[in-house]
VEXROVO-789169 format. One record per residue: x, y, z of N, C-alpha, C, O in turn; residue in one letter; residue number from 0. Coordinates in steps of 0.1 Angstrom, whole numbers, plus 2048, in hexadecimal, padded with zeros to 3 digits. Atoms other than C-alpha are relative to their C-alpha. Example, Ala and Ser with C-alpha at 12.3 -4.5 7.8 and 13.67 -1.06 7.14 Angstrom:
# VEXROVO-789169
REC   nX   nY   nZ  caX  caY  caZ   cX   cY   cZ   oX   oY   oZ  r    k
REC  809  7F4  800  87B  7D3  84E  809  80C  800  813  80C  807  a    0
REC  7F7  7F5  800  889  7F5  847  7F8  80B  808  7FD  816  809  s    1
# end
This chain:
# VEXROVO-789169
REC   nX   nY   nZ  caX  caY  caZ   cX   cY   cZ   oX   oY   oZ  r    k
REC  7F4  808  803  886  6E9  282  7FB  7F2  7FB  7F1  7EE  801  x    0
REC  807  80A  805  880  6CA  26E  80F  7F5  803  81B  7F8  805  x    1
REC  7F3  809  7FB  896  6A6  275  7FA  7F7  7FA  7ED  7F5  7FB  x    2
REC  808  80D  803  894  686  260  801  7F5  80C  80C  7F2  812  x    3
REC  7FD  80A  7F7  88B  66A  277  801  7F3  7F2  7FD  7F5  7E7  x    4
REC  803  807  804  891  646  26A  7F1  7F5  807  7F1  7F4  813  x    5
REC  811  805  7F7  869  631  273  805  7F3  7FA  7FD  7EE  7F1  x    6
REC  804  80E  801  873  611  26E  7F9  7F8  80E  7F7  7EC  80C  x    7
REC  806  805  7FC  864  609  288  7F1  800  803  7EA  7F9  80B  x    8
REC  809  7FF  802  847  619  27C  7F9  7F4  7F6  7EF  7EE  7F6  x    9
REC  803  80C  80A  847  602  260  7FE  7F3  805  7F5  7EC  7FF  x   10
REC  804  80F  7F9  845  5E2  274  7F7  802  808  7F2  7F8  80D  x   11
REC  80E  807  7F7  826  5EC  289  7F7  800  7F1  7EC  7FA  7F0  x   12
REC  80B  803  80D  818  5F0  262  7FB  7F5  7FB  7F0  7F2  7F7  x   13
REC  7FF  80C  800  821  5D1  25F  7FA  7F7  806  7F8  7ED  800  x   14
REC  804  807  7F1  812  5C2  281  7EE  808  7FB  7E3  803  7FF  x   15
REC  80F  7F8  7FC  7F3  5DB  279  7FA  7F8  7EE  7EE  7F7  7EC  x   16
REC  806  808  80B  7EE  5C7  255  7FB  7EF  802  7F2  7E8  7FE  x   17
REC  805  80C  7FC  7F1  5A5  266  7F4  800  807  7EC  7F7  805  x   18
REC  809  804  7FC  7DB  5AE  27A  7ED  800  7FF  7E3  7FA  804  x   19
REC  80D  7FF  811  7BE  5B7  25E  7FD  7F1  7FC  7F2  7EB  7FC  x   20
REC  7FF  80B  804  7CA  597  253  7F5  7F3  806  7ED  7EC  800  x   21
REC  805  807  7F4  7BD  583  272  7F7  804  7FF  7F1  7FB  7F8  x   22
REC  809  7FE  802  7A0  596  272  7F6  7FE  7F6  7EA  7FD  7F6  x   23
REC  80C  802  809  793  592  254  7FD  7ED  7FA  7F5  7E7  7F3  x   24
REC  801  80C  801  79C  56E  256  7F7  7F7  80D  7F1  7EC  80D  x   25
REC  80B  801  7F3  789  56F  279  7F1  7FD  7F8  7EB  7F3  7F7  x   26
REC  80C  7FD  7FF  769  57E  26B  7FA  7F4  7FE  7F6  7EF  808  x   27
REC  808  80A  7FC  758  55D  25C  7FC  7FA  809  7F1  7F6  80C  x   28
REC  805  80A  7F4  75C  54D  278  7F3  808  80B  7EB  801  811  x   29
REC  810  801  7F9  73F  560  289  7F4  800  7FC  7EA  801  802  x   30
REC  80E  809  806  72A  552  26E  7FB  7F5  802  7F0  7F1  800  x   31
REC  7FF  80F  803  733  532  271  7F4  7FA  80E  7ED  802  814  x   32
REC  80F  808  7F9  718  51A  287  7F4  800  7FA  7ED  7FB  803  x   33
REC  80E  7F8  804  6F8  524  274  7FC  809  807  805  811  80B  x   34
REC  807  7F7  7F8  6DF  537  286  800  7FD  811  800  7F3  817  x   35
REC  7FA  800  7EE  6E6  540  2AB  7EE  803  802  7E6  808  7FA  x   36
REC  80E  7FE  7F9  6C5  540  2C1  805  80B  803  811  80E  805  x   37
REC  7FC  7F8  7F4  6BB  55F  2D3  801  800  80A  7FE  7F5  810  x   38
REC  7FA  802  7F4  6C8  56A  2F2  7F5  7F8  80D  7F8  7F0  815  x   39
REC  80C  804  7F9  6A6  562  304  7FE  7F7  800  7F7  7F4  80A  x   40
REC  804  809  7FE  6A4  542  2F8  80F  7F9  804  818  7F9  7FD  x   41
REC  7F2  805  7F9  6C0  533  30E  803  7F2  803  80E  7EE  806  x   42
REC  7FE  80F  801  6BB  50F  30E  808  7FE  7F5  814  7FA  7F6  x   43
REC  7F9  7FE  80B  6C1  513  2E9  811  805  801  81B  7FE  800  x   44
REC  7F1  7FD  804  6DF  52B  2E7  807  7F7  80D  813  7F7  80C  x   45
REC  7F8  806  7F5  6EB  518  308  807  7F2  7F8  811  7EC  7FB  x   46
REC  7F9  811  807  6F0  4F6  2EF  804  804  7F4  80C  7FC  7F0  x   47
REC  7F6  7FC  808  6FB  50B  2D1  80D  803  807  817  7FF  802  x   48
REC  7EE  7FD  7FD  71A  51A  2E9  807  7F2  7FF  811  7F0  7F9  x   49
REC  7F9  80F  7FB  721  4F3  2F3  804  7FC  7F1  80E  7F6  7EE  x   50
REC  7FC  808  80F  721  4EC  2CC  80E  808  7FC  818  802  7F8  x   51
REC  7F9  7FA  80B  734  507  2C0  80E  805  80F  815  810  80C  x   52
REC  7FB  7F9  7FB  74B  50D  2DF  811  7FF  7FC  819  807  802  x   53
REC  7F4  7FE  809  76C  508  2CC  7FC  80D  7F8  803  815  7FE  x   54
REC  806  7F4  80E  75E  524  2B2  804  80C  809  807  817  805  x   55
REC  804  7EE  7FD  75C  53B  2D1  80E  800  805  813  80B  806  x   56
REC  7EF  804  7FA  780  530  2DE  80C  804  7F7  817  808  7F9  x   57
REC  7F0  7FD  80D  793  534  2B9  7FE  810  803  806  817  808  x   58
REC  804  7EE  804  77E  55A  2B4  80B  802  80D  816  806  809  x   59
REC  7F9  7F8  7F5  790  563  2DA  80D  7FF  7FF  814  809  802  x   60
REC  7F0  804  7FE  7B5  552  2D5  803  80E  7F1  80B  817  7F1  x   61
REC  7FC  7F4  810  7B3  568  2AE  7FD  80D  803  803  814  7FC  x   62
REC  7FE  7F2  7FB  7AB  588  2BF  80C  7FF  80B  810  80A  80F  x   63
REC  7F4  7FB  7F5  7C6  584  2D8  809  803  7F6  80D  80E  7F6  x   64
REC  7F5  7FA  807  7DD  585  2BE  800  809  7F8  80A  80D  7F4  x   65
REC  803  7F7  808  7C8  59F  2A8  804  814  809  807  81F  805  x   66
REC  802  7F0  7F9  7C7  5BC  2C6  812  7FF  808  816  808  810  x   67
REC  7F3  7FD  7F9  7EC  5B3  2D1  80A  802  7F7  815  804  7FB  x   68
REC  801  7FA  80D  7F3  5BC  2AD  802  80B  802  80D  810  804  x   69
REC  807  7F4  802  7E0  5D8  2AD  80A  80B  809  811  814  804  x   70
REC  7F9  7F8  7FB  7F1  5E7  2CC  80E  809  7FF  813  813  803  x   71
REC  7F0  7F9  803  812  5EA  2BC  7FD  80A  7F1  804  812  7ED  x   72
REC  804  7F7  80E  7FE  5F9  29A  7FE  80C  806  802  815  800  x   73
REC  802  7F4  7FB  7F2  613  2B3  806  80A  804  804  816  802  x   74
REC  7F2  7FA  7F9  813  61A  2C5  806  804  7F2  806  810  7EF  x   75
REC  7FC  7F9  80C  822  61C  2A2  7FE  80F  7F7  806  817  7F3  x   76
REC  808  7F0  803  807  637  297  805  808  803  80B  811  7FD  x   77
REC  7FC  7EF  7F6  80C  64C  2B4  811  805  7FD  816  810  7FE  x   78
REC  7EE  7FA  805  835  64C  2AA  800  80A  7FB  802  816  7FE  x   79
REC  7FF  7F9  80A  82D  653  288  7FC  810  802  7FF  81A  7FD  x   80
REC  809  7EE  7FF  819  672  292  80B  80A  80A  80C  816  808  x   81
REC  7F6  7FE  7F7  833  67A  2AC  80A  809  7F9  80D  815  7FA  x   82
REC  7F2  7F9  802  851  67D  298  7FC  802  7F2  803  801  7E8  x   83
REC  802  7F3  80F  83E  690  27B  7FA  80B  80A  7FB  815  803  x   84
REC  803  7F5  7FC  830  6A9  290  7FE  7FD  810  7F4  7F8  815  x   85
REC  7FB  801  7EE  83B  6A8  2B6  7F6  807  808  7F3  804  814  x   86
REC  807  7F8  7F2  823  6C4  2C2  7F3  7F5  800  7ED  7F4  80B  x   87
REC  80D  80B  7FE  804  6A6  2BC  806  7F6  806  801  7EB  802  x   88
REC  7FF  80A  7FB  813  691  2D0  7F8  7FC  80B  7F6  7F1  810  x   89
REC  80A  806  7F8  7F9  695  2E8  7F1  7FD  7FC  7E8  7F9  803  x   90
REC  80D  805  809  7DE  68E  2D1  803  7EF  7FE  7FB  7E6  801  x   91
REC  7FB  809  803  7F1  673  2C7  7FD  7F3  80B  7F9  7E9  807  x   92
REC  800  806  7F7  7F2  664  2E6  7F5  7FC  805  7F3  7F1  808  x   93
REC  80E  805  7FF  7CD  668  2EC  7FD  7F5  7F8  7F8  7EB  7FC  x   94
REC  804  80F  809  7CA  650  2CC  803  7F1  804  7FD  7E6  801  x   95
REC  7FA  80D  7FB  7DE  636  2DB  7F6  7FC  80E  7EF  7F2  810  x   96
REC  80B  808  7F0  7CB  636  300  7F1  7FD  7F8  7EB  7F3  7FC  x   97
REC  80D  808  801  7AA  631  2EF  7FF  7F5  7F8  7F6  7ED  7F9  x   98
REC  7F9  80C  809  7BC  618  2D5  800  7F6  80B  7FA  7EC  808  x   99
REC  800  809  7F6  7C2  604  2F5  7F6  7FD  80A  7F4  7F2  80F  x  100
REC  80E  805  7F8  7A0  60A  309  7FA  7F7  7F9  7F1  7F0  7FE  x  101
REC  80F  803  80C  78F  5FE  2E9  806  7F2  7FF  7FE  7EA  7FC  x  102
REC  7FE  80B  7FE  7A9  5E0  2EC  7FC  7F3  80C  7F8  7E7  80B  x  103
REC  805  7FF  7F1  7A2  5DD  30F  7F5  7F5  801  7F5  7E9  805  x  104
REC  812  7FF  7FF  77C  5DD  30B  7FB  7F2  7F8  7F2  7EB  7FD  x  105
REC  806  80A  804  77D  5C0  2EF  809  7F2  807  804  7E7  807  x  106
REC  7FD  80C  7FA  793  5A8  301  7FA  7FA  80E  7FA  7EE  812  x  107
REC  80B  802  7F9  77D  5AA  31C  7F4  7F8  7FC  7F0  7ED  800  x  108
REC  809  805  80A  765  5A3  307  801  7F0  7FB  7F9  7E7  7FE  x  109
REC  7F6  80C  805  779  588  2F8  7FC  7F2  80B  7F7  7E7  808  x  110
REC  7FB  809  7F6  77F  578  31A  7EE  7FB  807  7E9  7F0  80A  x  111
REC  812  801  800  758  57A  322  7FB  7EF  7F6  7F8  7E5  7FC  x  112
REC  801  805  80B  753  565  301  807  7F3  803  802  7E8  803  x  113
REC  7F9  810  7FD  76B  549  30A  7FD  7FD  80A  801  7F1  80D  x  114
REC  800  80A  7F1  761  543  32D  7ED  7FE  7FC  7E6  7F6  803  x  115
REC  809  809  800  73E  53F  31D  803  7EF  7F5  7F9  7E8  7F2  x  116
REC  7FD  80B  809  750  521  305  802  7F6  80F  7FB  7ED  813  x  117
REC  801  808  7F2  75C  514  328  7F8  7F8  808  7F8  7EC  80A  x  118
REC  810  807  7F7  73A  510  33C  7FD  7F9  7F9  7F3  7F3  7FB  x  119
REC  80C  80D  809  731  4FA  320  80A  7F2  804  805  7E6  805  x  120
REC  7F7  80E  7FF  753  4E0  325  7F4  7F9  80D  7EC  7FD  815  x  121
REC  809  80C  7FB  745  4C1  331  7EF  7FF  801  7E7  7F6  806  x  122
REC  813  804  804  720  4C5  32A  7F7  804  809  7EB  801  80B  x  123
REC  80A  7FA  7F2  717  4D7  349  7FD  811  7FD  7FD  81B  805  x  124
REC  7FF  7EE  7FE  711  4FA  338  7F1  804  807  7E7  7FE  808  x  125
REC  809  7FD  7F4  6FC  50E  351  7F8  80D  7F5  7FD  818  7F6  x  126
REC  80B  7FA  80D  6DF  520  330  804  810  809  809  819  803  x  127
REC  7FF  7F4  7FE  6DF  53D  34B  80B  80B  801  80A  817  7FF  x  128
REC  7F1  7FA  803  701  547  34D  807  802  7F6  810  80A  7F6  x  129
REC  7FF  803  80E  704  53D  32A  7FC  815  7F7  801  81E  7F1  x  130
REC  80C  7F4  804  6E7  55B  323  80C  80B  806  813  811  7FD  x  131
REC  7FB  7F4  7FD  6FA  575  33C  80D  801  7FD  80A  80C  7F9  x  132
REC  7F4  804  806  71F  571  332  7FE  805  7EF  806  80D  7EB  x  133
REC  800  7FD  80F  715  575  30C  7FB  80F  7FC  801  817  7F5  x  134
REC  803  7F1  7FA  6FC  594  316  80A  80B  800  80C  815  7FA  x  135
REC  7F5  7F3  7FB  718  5A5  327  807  807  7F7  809  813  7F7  x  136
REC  7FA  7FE  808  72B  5A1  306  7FB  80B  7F6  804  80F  7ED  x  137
REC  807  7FF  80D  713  5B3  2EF  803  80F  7FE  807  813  7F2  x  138
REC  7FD  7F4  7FF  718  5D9  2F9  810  7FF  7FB  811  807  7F2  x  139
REC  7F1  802  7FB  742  5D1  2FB  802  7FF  7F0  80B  806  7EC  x  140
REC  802  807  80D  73F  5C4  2D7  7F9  811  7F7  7FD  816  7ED  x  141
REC  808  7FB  80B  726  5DE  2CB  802  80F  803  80C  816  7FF  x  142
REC  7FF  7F5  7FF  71F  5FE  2D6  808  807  807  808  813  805  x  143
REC  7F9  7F3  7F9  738  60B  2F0  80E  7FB  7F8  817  803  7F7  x  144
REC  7F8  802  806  751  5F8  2DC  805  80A  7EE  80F  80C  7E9  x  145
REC  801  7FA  80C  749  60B  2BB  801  80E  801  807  814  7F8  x  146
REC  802  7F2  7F7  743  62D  2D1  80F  800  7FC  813  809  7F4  x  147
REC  7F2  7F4  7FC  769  62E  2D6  809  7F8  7F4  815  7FA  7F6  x  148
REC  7FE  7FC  809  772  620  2B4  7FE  80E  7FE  808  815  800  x  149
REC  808  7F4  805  760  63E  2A9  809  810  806  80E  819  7FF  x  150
REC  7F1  7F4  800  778  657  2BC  808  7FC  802  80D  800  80C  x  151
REC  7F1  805  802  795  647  2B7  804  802  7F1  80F  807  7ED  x  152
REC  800  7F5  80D  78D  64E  291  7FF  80D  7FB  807  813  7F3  x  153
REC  801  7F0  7FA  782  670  299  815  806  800  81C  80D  7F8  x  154
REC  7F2  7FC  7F9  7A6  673  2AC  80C  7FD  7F6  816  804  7F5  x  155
REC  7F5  801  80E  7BB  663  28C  7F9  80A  7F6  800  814  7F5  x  156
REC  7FC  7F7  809  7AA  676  270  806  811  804  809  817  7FA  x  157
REC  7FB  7F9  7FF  7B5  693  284  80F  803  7FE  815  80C  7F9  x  158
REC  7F3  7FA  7FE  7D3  690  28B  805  7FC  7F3  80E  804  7F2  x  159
REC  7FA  802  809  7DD  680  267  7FE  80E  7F3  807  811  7EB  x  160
REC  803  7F4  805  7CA  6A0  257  80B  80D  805  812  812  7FD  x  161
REC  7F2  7F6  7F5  7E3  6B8  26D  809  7FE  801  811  807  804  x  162
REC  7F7  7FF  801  7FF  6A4  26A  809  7F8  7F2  814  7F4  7F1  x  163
REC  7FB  807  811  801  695  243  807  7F4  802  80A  7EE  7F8  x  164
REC  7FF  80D  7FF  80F  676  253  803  7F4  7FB  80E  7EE  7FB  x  165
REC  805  809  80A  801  65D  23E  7F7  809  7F5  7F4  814  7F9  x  166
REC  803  7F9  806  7EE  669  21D  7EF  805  807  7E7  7FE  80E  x  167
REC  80F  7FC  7FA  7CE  67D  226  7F3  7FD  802  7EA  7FE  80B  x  168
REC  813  809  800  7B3  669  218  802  7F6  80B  7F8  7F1  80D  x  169
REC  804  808  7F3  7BD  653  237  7F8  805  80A  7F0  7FF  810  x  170
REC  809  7FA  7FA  7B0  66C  248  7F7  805  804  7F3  807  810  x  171
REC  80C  801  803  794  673  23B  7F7  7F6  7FD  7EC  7F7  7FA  x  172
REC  809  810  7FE  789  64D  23C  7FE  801  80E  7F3  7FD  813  x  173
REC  800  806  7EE  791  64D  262  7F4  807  805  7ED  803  80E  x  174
REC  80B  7FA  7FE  778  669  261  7EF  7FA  7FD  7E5  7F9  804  x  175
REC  80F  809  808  75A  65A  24F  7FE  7F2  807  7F3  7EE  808  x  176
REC  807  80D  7F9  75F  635  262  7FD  80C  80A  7F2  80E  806  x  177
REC  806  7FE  7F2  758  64D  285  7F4  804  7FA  7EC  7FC  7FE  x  178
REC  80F  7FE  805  737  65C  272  7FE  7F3  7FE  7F8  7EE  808  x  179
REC  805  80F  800  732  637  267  7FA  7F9  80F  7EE  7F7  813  x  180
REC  802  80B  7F4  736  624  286  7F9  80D  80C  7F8  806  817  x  181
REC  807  7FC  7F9  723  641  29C  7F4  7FD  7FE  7ED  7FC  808  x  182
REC  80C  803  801  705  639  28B  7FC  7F3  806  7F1  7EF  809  x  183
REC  805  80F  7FD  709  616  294  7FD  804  816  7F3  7FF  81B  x  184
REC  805  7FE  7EE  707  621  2C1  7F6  801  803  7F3  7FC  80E  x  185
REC  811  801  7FC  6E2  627  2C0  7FB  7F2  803  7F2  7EF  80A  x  186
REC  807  80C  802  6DE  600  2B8  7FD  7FC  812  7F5  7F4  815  x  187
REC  801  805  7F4  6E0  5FD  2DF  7F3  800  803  7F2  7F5  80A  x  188
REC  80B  7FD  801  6BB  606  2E0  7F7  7FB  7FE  7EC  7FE  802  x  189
REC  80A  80A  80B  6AD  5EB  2C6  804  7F3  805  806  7EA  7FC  x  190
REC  802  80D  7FF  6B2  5CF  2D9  807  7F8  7FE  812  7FD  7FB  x  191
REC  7F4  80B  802  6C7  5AD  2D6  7FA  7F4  7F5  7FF  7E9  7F3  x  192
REC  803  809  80C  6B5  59D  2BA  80A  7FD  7F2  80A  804  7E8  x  193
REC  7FA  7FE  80C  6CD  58D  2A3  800  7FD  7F4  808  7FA  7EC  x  194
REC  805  802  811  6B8  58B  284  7FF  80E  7FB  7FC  811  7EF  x  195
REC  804  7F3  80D  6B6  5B0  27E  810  80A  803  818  80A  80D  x  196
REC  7F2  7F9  805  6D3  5C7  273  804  809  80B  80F  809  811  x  197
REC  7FA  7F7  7F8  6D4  5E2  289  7F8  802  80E  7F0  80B  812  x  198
REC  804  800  7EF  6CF  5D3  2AF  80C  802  804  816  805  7FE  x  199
REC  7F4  802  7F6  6E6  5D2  2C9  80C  7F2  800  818  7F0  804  x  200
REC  7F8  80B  805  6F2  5B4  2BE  7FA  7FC  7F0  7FA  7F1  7EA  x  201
REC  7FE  805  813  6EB  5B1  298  80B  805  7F9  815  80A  7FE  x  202
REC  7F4  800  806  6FF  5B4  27A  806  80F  7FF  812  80F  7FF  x  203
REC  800  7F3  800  700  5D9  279  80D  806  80E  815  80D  809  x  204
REC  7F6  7FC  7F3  718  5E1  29D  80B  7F0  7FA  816  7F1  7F5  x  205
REC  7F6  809  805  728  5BE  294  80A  7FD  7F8  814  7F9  7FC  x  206
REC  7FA  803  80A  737  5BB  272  801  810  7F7  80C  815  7F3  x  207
REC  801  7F7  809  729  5D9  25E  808  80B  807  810  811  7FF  x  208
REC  7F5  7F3  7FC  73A  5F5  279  80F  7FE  800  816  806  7FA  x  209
REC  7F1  802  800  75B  5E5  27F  806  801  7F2  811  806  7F1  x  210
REC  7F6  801  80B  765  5E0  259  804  80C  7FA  80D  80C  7F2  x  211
REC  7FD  7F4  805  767  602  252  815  801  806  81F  801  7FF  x  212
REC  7F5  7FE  7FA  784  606  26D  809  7F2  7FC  813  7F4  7F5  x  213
REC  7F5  80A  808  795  5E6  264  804  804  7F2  810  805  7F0  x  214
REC  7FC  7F6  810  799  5F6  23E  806  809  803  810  80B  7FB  x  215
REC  7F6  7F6  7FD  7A8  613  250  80F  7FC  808  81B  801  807  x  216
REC  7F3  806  7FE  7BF  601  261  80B  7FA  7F8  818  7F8  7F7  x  217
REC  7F6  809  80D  7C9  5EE  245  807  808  7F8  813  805  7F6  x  218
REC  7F8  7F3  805  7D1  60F  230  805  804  806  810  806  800  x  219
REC  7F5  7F9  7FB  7E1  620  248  80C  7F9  802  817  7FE  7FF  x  220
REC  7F2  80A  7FD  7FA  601  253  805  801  7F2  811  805  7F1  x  221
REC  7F6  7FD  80A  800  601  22F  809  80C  7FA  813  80C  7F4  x  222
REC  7F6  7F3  801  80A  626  22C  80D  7FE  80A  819  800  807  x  223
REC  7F8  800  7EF  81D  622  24E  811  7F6  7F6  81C  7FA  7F4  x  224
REC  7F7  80C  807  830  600  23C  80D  80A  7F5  819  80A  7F5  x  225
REC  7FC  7FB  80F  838  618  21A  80B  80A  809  817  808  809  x  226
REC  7F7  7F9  7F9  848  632  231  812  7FB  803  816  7F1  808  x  227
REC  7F5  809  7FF  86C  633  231  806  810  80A  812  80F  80B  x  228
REC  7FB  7F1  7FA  875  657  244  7F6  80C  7FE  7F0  80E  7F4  x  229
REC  80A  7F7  801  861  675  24F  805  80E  806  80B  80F  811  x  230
REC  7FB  7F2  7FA  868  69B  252  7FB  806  80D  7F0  80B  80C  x  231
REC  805  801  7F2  863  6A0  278  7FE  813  802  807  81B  805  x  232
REC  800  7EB  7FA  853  6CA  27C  7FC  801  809  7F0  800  80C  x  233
REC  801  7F9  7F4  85A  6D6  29B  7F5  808  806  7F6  80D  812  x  234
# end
């Protein structure tokens, strides 16, 4: 049996799921910005870089709050759309959304890590060693288990967009190719925290180079999502 639904309110997480591309990609400089960051080992150093730059680390955390509280309603949207075009994936669907929210979870954590090392630096009393473990903590959350569940959460969209025509296919077949992408990047756990070479635990490689994939996919899909005006719902 087939039923048109109207998705406007799929259309407005497209919406919410483009702003929040927006933010992001107006974020990323900013974790260029300071020059060169010491490594983590030398902690006197990065202890008087955080104090310099701890505004820098305070904007990045306030612009992800509003990037993954975004995100959440782009996710809930998804799972609709997939819903009321094909009802029997609704529990697939749903899987996409719970790891959409671990993976939000995991970076606001993250997040909040990151600002309370901008903190320890107010008033000129930052403590180098707290500084060190606090930033540490961040590096996995950020890189590899953060990217891990990217990685099936793409997995879990190009499925279900492949199975339920949704949005057009080739979304789906992007969502596929960032999880082959960004899997490659989980080994970097292995190579260390040096952030002069590409593919450590904290270089550019888990940082910049894995996430843009999935930010591009979100951006295409919100915009299919947006274009949508009614969808034949098969029972």
């Amino acid at each position: 049996m087939e039923s048109t639904h109207n998705i406007k309110g799929v259309r407005i997480a497209g919406v919410l799921g483009v702003l929040a591309c927006a933010i992001a990609l107006a974020e990323f400089p900013l974790w260029f910005m300071g020059g060169s960051m010491p490594q983590f080992w030398e902690i006197t150093a990065f202890s008087e870089f955080a104090t310099r730059h701890s505004t820098l680390y305070l904007t990045r955390t306030l612009m992800d709050l509003f990037i993954f509280s975004l995100l959440i309603v782009f996710f809930g949207g998804f799972r609709n759309l997939i819903v009321i075009t094909q009802a029997s994936c609704e529990w697939i669907a749903t899987v996409f959304f719970g790891i959409g929210t671990v993976y939000t979870a995991l970076t606001l954590v993250s997040d909040s890590l990151t600002g309370s090392i901008a903190l320890d630096t107010f008033g000129g009393k930052a403590d180098p060693t707290v500084i060190r473990a606090l930033n540490e903590s961040t590096v996995l959350m950020f890189g590899s288990v953060g990217i891990f569940l990217i990685a099936t959460m793409m997995v879990v969209a190009g499925i279900l967009i492949l199975r339920t025509n949704a949005v057009p296919r080739w979304t789906g077949w992007l969502a596929l190719a960032t999880a082959v992408w960004d899997l490659a990047f989980v080994p970097t756990m292995y190579f260390g925290t040096d952030f002069t070479r590409f593919y450590t635990a904290a270089g550019d490689g888990p940082a910049a180079a894995a996430p843009l994939p999935f930010v591009i996919w979100i951006l295409a899909t919100a915009i299919c999502m947006i274009r949508k005006r009614a969808v034949e719902n098969n029972q």
